[in-house]
CHARMM-style PDB file with segment names, atoms N, HN, CA, C and O in Angstrom:
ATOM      1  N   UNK     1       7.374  -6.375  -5.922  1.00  0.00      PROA
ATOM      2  CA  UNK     1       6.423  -5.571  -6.677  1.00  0.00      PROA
ATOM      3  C   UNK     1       6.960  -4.149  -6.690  1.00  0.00      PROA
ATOM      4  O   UNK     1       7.084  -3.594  -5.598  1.00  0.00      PROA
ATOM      5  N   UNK     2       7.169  -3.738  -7.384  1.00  0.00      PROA
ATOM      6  HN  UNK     2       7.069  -4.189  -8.271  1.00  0.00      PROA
ATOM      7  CA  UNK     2       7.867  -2.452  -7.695  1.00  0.00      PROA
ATOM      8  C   UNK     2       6.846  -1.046  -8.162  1.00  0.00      PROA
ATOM      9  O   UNK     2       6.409  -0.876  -9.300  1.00  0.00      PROA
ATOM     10  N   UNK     3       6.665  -0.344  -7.262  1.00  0.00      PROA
ATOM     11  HN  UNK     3       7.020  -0.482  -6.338  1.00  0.00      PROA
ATOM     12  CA  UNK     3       5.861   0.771  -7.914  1.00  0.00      PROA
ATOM     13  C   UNK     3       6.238   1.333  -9.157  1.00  0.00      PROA
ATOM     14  O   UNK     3       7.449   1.355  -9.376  1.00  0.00      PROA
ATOM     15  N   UNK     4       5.504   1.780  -9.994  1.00  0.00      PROA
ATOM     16  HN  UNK     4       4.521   1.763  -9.816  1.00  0.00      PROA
ATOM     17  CA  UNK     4       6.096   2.686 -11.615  1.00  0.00      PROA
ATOM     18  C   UNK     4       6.027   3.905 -11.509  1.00  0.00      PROA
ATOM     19  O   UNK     4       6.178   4.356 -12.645  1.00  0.00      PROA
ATOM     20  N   UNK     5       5.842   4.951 -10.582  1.00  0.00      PROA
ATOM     21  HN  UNK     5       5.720   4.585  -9.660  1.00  0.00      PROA
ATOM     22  CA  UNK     5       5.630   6.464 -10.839  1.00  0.00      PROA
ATOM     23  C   UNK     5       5.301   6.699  -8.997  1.00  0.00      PROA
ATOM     24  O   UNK     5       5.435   6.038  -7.968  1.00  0.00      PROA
ATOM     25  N   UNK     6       4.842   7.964  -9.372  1.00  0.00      PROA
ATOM     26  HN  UNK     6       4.733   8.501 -10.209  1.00  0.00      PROA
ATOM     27  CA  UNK     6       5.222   8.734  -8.201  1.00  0.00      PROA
ATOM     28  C   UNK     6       3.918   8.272  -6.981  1.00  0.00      PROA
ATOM     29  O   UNK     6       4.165   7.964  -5.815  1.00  0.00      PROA
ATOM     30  N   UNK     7       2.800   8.315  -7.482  1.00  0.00      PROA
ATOM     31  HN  UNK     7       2.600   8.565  -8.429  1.00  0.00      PROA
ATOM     32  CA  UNK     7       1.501   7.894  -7.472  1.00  0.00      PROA
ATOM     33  C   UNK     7       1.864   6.635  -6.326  1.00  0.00      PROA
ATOM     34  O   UNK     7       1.706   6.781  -5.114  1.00  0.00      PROA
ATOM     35  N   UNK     8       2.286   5.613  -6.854  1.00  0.00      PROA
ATOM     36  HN  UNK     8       2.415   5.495  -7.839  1.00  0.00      PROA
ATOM     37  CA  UNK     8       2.412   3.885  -6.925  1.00  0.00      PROA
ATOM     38  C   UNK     8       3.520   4.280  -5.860  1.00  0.00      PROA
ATOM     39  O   UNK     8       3.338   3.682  -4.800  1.00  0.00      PROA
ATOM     40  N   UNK     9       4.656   5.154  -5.855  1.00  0.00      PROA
ATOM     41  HN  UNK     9       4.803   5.640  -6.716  1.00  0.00      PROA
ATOM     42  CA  UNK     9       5.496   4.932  -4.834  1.00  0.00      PROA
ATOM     43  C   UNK     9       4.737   5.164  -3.395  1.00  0.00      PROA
ATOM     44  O   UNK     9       4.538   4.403  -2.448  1.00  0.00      PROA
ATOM     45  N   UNK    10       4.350   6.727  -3.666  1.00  0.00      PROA
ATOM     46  HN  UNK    10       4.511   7.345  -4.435  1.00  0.00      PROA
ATOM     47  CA  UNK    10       3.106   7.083  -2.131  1.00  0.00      PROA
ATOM     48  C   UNK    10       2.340   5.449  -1.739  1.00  0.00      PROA
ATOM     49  O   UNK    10       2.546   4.846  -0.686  1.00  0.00      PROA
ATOM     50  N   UNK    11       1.436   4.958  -2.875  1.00  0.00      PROA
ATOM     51  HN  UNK    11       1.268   5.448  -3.731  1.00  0.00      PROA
ATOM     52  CA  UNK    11       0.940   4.439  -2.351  1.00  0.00      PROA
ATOM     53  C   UNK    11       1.557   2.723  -1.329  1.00  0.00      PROA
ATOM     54  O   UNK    11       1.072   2.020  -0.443  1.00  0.00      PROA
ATOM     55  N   UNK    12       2.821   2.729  -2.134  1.00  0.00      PROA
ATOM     56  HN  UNK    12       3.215   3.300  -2.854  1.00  0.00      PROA
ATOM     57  CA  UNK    12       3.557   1.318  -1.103  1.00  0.00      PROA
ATOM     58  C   UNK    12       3.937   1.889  -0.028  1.00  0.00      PROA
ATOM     59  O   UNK    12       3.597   1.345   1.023  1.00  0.00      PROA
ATOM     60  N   UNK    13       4.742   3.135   0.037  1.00  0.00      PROA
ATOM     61  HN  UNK    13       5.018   3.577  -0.816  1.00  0.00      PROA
ATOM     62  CA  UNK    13       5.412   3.776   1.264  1.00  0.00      PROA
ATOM     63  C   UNK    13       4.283   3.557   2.457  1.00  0.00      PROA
ATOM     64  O   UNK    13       4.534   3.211   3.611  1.00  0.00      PROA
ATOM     65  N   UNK    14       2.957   3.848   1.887  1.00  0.00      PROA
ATOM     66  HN  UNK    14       2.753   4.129   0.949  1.00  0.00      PROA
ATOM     67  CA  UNK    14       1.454   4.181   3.054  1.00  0.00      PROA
ATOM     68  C   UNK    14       1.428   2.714   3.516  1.00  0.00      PROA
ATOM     69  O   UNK    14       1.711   2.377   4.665  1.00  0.00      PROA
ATOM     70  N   UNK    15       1.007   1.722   2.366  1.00  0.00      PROA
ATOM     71  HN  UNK    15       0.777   1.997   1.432  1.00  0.00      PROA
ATOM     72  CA  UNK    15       1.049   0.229   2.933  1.00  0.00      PROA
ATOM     73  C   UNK    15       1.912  -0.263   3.821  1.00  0.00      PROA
ATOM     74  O   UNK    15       1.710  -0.805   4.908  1.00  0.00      PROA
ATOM     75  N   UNK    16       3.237   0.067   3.044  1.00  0.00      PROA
ATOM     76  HN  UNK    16       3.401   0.507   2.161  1.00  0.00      PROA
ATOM     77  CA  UNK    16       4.589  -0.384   4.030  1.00  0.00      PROA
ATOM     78  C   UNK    16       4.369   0.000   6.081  1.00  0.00      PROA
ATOM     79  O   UNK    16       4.500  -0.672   7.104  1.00  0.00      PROA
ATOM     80  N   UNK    17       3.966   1.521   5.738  1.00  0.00      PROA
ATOM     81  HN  UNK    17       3.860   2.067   4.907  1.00  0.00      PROA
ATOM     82  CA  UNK    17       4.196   1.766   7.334  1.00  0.00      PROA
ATOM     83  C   UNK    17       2.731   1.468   7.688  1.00  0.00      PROA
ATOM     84  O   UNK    17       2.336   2.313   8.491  1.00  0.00      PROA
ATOM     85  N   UNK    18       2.101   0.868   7.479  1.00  0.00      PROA
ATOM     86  HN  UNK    18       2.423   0.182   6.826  1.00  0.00      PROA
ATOM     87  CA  UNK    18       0.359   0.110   8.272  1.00  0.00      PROA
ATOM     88  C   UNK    18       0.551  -0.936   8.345  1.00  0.00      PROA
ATOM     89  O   UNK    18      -0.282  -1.557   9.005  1.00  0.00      PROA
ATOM     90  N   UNK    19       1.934  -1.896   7.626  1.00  0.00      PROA
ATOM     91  HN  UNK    19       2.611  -1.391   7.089  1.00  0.00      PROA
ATOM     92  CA  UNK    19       2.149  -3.194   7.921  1.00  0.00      PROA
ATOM     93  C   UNK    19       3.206  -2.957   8.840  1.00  0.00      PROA
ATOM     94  O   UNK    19       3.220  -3.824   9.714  1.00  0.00      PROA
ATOM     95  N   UNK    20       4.040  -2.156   8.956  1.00  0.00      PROA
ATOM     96  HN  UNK    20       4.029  -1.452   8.246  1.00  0.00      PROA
ATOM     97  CA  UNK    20       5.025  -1.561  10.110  1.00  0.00      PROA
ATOM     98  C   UNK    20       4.011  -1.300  11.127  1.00  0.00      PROA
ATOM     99  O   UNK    20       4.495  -1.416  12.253  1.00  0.00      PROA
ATOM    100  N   UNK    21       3.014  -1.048  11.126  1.00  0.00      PROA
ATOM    101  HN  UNK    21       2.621  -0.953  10.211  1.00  0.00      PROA
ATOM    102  CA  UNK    21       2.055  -0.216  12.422  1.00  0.00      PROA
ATOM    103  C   UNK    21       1.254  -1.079  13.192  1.00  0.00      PROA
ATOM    104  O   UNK    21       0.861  -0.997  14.356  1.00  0.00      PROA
ATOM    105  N   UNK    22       1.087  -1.943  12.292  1.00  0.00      PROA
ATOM    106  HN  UNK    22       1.407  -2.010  11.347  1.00  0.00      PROA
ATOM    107  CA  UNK    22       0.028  -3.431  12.806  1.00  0.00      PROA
ATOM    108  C   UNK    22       0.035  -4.438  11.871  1.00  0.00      PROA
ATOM    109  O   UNK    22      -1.082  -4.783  11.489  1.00  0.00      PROA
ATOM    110  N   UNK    23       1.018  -5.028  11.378  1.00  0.00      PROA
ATOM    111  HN  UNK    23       1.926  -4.747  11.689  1.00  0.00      PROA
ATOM    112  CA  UNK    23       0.714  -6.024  10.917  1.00  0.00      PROA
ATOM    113  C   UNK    23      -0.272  -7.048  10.646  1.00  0.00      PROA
ATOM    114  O   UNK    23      -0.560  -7.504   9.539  1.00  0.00      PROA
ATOM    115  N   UNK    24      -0.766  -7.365  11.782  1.00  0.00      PROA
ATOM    116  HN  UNK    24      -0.533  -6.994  12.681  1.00  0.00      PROA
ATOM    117  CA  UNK    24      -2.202  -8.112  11.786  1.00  0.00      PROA
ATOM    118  C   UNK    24      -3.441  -7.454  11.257  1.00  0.00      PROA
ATOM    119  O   UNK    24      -4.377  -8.204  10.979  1.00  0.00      PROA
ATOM    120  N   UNK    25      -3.577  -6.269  11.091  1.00  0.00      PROA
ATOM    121  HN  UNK    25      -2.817  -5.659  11.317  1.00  0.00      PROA
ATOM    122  CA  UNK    25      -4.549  -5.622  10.381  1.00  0.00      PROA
ATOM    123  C   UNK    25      -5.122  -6.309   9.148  1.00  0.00      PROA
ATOM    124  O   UNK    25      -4.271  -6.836   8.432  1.00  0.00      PROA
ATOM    125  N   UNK    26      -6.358  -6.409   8.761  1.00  0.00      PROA
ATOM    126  HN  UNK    26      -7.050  -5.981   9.343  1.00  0.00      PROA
ATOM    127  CA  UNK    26      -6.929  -6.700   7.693  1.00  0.00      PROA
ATOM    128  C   UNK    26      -6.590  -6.118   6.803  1.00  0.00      PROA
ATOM    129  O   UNK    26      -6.064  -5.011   6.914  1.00  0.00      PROA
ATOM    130  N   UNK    27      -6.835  -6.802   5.496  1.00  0.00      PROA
ATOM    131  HN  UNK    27      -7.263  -7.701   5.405  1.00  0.00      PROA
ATOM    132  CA  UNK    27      -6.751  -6.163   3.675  1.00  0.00      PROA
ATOM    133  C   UNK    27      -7.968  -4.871   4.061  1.00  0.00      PROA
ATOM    134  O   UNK    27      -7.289  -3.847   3.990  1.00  0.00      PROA
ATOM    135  N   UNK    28      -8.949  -4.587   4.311  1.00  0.00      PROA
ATOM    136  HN  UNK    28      -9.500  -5.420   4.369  1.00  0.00      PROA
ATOM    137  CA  UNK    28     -10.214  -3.912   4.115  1.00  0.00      PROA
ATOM    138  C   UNK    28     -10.081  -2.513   4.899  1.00  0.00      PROA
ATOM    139  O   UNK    28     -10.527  -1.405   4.601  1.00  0.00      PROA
ATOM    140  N   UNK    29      -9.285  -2.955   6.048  1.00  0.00      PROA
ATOM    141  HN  UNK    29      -8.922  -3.855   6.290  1.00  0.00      PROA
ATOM    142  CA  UNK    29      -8.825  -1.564   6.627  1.00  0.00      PROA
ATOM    143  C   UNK    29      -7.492  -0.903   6.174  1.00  0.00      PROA
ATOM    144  O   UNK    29      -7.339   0.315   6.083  1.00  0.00      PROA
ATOM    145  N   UNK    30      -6.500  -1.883   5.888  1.00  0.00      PROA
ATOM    146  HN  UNK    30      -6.625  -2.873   5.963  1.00  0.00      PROA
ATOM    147  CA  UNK    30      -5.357  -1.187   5.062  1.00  0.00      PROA
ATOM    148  C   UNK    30      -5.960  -0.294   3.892  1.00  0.00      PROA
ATOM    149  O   UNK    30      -5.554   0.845   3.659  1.00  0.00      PROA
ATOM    150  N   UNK    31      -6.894  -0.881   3.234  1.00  0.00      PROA
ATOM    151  HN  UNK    31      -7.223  -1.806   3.423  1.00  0.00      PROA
ATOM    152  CA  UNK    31      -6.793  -0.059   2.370  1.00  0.00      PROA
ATOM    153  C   UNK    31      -7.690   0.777   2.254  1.00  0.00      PROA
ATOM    154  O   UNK    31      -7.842   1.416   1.212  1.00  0.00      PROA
ATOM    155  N   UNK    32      -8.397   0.910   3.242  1.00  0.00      PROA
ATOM    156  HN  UNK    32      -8.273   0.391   4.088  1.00  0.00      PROA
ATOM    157  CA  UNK    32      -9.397   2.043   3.416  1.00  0.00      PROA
ATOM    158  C   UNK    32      -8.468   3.363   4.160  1.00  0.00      PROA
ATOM    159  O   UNK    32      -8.316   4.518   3.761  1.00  0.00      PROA
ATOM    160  N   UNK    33      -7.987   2.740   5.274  1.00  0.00      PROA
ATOM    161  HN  UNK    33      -8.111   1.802   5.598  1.00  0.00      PROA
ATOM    162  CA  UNK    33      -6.872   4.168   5.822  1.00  0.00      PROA
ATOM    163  C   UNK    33      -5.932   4.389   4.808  1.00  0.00      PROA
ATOM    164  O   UNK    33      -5.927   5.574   4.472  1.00  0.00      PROA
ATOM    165  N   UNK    34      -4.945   3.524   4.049  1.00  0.00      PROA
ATOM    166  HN  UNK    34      -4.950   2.562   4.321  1.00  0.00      PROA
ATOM    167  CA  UNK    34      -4.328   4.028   3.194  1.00  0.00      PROA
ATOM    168  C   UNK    34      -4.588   5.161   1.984  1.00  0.00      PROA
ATOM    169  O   UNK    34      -3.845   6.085   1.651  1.00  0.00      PROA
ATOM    170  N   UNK    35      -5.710   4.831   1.517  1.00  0.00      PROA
ATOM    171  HN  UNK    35      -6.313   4.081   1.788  1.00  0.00      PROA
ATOM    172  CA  UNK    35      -6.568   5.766   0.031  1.00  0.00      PROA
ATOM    173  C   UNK    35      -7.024   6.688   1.157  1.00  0.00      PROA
ATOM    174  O   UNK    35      -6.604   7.755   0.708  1.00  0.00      PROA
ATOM    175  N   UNK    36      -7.716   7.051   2.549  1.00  0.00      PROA
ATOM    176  HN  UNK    36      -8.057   6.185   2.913  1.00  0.00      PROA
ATOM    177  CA  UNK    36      -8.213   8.430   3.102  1.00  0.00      PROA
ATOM    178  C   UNK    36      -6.927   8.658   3.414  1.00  0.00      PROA
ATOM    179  O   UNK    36      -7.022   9.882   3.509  1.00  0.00      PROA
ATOM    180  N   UNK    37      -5.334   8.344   3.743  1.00  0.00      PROA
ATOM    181  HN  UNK    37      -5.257   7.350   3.665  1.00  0.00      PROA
ATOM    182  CA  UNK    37      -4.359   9.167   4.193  1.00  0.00      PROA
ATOM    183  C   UNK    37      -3.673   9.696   2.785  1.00  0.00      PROA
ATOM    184  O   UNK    37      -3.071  10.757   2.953  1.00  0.00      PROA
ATOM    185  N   UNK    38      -3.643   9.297   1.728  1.00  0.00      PROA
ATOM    186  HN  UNK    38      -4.132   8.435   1.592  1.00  0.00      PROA
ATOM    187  CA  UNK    38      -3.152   9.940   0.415  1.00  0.00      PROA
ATOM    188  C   UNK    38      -3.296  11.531   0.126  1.00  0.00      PROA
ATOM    189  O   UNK    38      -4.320  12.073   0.543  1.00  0.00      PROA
ATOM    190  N   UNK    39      -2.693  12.020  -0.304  1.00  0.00      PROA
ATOM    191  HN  UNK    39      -1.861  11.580  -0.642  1.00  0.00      PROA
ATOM    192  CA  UNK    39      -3.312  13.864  -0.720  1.00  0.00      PROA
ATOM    193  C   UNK    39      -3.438  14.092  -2.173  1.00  0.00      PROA
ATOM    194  O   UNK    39      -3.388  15.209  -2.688  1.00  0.00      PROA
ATOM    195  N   UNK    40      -3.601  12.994  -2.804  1.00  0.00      PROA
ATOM    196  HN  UNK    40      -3.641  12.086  -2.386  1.00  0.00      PROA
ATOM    197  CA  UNK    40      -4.259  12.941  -4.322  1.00  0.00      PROA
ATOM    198  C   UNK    40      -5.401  11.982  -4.674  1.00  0.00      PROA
ATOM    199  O   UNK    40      -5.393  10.960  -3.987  1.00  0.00      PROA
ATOM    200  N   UNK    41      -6.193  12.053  -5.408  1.00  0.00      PROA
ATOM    201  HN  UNK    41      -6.199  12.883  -5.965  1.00  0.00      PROA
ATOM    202  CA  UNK    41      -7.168  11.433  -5.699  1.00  0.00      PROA
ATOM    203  C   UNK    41      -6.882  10.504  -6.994  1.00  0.00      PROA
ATOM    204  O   UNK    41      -6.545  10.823  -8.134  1.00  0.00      PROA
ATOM    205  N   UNK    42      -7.226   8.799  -6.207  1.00  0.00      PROA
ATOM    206  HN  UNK    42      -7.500   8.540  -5.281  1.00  0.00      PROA
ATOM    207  CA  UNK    42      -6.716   7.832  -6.676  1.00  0.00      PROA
ATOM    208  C   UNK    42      -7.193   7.430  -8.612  1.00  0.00      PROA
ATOM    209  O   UNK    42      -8.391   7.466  -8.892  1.00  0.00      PROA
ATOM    210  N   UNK    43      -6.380   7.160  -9.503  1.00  0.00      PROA
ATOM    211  HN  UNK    43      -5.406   7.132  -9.275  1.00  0.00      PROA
ATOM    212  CA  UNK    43      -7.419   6.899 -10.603  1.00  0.00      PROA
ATOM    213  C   UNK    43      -7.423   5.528 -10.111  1.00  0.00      PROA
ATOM    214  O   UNK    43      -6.963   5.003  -9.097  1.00  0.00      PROA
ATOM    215  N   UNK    44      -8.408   4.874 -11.638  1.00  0.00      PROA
ATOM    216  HN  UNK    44      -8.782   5.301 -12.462  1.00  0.00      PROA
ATOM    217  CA  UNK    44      -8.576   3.438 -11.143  1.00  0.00      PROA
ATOM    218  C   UNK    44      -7.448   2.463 -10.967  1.00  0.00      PROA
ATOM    219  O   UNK    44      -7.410   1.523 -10.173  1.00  0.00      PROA
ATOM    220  N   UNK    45      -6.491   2.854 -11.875  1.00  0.00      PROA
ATOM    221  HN  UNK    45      -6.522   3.618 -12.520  1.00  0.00      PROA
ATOM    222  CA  UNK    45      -5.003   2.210 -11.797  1.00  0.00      PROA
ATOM    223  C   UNK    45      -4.338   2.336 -10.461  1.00  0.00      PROA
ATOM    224  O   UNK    45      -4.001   1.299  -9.888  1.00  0.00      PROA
ATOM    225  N   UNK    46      -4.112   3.519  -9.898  1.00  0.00      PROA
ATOM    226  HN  UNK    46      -4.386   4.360 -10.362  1.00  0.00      PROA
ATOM    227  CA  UNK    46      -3.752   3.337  -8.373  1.00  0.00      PROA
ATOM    228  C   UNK    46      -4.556   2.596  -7.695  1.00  0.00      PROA
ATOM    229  O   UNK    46      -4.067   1.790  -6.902  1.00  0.00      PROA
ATOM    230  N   UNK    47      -6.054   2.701  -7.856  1.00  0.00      PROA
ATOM    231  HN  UNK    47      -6.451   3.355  -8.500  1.00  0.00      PROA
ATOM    232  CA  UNK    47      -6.837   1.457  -6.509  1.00  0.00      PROA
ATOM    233  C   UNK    47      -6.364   0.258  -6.939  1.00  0.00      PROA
ATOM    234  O   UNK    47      -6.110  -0.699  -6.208  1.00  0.00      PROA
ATOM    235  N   UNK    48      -6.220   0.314  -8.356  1.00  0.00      PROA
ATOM    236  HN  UNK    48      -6.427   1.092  -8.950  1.00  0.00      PROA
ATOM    237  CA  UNK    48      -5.796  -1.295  -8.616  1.00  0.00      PROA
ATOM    238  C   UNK    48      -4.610  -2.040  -7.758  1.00  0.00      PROA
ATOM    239  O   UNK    48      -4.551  -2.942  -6.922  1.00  0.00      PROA
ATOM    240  N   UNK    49      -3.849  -1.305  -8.321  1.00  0.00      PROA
ATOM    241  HN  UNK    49      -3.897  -0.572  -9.000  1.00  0.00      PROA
ATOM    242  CA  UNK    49      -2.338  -0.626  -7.127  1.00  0.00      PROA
ATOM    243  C   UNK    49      -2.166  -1.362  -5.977  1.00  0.00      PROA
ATOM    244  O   UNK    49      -1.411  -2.286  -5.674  1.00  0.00      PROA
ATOM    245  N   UNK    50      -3.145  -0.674  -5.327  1.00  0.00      PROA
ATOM    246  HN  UNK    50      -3.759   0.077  -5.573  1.00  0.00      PROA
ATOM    247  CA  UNK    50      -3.275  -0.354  -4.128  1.00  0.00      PROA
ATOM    248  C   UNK    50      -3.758  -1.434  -3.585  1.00  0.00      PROA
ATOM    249  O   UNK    50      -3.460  -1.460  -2.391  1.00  0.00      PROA
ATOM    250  N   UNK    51      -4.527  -2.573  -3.999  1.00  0.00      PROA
ATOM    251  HN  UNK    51      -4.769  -2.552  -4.969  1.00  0.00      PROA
ATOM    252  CA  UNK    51      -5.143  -3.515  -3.586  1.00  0.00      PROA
ATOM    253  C   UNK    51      -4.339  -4.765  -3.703  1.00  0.00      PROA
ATOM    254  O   UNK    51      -4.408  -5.743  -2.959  1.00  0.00      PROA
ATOM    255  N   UNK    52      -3.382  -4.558  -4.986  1.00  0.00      PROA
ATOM    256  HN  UNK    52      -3.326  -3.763  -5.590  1.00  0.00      PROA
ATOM    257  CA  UNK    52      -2.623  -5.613  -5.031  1.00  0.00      PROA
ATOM    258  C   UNK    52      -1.506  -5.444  -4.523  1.00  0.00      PROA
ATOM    259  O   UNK    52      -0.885  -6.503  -4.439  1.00  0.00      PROA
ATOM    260  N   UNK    53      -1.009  -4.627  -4.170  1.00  0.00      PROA
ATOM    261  HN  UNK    53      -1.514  -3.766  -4.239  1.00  0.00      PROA
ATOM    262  CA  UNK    53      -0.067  -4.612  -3.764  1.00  0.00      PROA
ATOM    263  C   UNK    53       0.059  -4.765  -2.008  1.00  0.00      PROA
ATOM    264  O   UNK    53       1.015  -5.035  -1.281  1.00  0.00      PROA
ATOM    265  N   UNK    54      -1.379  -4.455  -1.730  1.00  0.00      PROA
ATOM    266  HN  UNK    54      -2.156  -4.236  -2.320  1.00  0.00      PROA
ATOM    267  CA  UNK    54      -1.564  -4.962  -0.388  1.00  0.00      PROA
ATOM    268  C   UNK    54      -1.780  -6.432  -0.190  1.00  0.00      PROA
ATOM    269  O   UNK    54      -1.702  -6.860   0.961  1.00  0.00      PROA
ATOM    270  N   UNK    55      -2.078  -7.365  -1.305  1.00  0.00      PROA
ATOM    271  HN  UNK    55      -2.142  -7.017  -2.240  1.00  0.00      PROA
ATOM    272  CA  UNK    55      -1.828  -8.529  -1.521  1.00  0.00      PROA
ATOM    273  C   UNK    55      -0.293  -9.211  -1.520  1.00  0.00      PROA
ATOM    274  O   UNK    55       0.217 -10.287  -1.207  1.00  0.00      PROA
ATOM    275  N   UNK    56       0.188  -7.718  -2.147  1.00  0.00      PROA
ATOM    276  HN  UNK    56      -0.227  -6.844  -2.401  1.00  0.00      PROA
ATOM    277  CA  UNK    56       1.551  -8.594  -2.480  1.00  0.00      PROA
ATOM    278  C   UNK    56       2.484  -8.785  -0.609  1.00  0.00      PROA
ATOM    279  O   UNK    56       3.117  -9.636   0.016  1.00  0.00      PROA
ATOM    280  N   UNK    57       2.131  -7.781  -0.485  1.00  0.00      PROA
ATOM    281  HN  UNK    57       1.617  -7.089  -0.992  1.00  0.00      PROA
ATOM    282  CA  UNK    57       2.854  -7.321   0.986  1.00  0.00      PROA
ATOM    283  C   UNK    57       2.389  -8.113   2.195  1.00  0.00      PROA
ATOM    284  O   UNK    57       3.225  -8.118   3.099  1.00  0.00      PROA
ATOM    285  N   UNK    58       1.357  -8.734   2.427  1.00  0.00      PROA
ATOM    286  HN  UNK    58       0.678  -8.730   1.693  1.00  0.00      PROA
ATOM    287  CA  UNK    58       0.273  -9.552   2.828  1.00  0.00      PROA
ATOM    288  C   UNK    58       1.338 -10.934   2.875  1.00  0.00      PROA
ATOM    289  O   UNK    58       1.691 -11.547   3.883  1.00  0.00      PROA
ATOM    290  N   UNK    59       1.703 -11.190   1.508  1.00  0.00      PROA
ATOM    291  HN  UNK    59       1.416 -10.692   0.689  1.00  0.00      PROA
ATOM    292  CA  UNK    59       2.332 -12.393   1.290  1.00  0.00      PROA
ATOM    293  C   UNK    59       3.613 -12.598   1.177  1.00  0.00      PROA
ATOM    294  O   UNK    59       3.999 -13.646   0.659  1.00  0.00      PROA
ATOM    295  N   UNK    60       4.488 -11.677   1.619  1.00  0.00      PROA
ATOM    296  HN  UNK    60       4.174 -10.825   2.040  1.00  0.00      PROA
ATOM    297  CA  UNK    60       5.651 -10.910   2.059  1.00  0.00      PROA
ATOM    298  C   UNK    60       6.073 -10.226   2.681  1.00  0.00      PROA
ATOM    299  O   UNK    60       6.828  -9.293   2.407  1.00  0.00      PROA
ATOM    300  N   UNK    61       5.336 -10.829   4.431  1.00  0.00      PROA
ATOM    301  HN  UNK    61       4.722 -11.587   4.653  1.00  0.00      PROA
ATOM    302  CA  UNK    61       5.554  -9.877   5.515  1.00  0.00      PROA
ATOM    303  C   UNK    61       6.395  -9.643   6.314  1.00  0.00      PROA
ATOM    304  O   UNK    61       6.417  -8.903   7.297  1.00  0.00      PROA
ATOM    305  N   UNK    62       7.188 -10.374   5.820  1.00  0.00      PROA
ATOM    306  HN  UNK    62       7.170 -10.975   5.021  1.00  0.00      PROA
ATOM    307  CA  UNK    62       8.519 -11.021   6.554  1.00  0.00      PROA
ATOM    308  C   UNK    62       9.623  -9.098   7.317  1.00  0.00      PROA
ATOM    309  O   UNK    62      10.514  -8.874   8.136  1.00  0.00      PROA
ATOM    310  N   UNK    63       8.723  -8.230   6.322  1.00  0.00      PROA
ATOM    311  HN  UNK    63       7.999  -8.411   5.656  1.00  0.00      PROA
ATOM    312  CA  UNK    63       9.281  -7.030   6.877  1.00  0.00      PROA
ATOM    313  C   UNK    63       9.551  -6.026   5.386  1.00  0.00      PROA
ATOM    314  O   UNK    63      10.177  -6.202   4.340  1.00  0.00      PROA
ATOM    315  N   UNK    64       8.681  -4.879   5.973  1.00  0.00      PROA
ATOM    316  HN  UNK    64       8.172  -4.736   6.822  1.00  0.00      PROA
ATOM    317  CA  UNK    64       8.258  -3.681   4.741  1.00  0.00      PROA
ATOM    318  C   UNK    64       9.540  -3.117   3.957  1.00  0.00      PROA
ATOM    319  O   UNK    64      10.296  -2.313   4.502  1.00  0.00      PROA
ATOM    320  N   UNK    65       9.712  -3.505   2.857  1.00  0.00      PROA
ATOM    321  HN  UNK    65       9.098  -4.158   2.414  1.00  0.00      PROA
ATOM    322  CA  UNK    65      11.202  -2.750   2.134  1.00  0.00      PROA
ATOM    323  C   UNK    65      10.924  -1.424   1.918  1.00  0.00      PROA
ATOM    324  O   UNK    65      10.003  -0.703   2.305  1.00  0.00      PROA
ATOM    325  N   UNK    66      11.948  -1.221   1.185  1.00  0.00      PROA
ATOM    326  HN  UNK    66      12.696  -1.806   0.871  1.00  0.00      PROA
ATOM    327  CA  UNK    66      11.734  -0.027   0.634  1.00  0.00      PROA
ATOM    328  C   UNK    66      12.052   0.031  -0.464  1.00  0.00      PROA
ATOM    329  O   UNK    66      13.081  -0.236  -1.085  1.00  0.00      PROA
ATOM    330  N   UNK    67      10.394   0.681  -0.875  1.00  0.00      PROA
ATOM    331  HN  UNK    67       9.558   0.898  -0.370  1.00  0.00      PROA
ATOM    332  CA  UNK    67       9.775   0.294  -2.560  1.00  0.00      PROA
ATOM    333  C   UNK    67      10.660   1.455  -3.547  1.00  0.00      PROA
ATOM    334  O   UNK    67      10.635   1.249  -4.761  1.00  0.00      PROA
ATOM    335  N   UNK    68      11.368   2.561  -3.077  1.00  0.00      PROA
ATOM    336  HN  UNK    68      11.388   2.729  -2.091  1.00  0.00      PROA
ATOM    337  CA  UNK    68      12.062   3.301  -3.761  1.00  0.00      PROA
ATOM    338  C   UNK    68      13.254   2.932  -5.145  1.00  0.00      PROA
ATOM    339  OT1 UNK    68      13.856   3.850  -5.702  1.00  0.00      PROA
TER     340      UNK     68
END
């Protein structure tokens, strides 16, 4: 899953290191700490983002790339 812009990159880099940090963590807290650690305010396309892509990573944990 490839982020498209600058937005989408922040937001895999944040996922990446909370699946680096605890893996076992739930979808509901990833993405609640992820969107309060951001320093921009998400449109709806980033939560979209943000949710699936914590899906995608979820199902590809085998170890966090780098989405760059």
């Amino acid at each position: 899953m490839d982020p498209k812009n600058d937005h989408e990159r922040a937001i895999a880099q944040a996922v990446d290191k909370k699946f680096l940090e605890d893996p076992g963590n739930r979808h509901h807290a990833i993405i609640r700490d992820v969107a309060e650690s951001l320093d921009f305010v998400m449109s709806v396309s980033d939560s979209q983002f943000l949710v699936s892509y914590v899906h995608w990573r979820r199902a590809h944990s085998a170890g966090a790339s780098n989405p760059t």
